[in-house]
C-alpha positions as CSV (number, residue, x, y, z in Angstrom):
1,X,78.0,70.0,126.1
2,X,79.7,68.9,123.2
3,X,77.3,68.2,120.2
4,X,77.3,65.3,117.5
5,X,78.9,67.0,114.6
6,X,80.1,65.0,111.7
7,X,79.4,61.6,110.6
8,X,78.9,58.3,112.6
9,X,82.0,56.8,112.6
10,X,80.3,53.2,112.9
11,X,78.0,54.4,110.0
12,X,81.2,54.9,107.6
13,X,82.0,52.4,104.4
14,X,85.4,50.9,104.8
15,X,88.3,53.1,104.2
16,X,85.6,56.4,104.3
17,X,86.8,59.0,106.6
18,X,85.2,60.5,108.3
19,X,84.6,63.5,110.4
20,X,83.6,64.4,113.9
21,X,82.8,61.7,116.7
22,X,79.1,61.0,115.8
23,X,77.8,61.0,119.3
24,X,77.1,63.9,121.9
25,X,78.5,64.2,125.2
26,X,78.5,66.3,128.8
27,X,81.3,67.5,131.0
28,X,82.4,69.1,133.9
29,X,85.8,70.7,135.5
30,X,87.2,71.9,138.4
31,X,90.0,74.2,138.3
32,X,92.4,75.6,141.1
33,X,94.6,78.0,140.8
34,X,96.9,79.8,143.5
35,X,99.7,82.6,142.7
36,X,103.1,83.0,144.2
37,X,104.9,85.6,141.9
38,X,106.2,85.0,139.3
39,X,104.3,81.6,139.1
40,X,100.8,81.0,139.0
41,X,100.4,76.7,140.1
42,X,97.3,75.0,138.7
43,X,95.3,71.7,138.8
44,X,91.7,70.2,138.1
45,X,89.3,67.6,138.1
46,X,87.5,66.3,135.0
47,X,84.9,64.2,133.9
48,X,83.0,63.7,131.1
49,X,79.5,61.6,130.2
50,X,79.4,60.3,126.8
51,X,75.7,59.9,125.3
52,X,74.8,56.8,123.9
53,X,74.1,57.1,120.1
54,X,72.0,54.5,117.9
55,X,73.9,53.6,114.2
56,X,72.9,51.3,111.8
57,X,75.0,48.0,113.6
58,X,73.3,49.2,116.7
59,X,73.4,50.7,119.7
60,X,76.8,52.5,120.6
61,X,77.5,53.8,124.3
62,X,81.4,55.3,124.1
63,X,82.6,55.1,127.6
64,X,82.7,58.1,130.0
65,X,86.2,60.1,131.0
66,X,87.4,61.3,133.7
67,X,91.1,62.8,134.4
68,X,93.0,65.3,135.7
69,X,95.9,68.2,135.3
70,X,98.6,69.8,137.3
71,X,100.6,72.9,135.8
72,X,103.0,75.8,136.2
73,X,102.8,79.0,134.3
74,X,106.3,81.3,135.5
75,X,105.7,84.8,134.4
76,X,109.2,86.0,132.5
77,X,107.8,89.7,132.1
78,X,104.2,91.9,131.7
79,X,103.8,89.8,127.8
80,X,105.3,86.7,128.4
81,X,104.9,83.2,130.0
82,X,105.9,79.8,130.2
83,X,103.8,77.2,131.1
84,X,104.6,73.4,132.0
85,X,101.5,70.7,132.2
86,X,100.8,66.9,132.7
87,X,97.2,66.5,131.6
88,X,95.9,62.3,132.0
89,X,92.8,60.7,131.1
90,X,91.1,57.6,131.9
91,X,88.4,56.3,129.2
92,X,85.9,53.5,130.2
93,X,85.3,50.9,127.6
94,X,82.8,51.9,125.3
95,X,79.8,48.9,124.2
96,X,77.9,48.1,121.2
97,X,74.1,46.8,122.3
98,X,75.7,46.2,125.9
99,X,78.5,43.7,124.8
100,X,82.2,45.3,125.5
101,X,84.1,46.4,123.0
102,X,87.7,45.2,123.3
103,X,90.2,47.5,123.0
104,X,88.1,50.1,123.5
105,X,89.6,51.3,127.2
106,X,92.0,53.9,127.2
107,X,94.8,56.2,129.3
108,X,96.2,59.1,127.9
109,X,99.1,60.9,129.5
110,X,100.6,64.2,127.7
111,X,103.8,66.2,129.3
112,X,103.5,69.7,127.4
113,X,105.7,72.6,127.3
114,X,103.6,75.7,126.2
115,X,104.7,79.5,126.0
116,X,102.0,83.2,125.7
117,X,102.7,86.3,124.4
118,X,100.3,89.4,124.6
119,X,101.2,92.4,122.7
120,X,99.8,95.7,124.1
121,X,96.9,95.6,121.8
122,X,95.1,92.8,124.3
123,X,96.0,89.8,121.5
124,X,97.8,87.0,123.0
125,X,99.3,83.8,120.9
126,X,99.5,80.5,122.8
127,X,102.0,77.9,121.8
128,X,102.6,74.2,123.2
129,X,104.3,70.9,121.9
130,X,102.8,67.9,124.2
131,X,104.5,64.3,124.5
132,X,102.6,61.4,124.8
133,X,103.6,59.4,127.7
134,X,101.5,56.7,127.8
135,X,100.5,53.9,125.4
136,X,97.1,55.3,124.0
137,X,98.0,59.0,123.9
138,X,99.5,60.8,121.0
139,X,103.2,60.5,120.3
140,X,103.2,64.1,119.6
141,X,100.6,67.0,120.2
142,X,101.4,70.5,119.0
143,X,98.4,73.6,119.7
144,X,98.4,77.1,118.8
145,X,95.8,79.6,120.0
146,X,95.0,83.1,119.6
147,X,91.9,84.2,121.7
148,X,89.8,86.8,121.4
149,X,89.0,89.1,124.0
């Protein structure tokens, strides 16, 4: 469950930026994992419903998502791993007091390359630099993580 935090978007003046995606949403997964030393394969299922939000040019309904991912993470010793990934989205066309909005469908492919380190004091760092490989996704994504145990 992903709450509304920020601003409206479609409530903004022109030019204002704003923060957040304005509407709330729901989502599941289903991940699959199987190990074959040193590499651990992965994959999942996806979907996500986006809540309908009301702004002051009406009623807004994004569209709903649903995708899915395939991966590799290859073990290189007891602190250190490699991980490859393909992670694609489809986005339904979201509407504004039921008419379509054009444009509004999208798919998002990324390609990423990610490597994990965990010292001996259970802290890990995570790394990855993504490519865009279709149209609507990012031409470059790069995430860093360090999770807490």
């Amino acid at each position: 469950w992903k709450l509304d935090t920020g601003s409206n978007p479609l409530d903004a003046a022109p030019g204002e930026l704003t923060l957040g995606s304005g509407h709330q949403s729901v989502g599941a997964s289903l991940t699959a994992v199987t190990v074959a030393d040193p590499a651990a394969f992965f994959g999942g299922l996806s979907y996500t419903h986006n809540l309908a939000t009301g702004s002051e040019i009406g009623r807004y309904r994004p569209g709903d998502s649903y995708g899915f991912n395939l991966g590799l993470a290859l073990a290189l010793n007891l602190g250190s791993s490699l991980s490859f990934a393909y992670d694609h989205r489809f986005t339904e066309v979201a509407r504004l007091d039921g008419a379509t909005i054009q444009g509004s469908r999208a798919t998002t492919g990324i390609l990423s390359i990610g490597a994990s380190y965990s010292s001996l004091r259970a802290r890990t760092f995570d790394f990855s630099i993504g490519v865009g490989v279709t149209e609507d996704a990012p031409d470059l994504l790069i995430t860093t993580s360090l999770p807490l145990r």
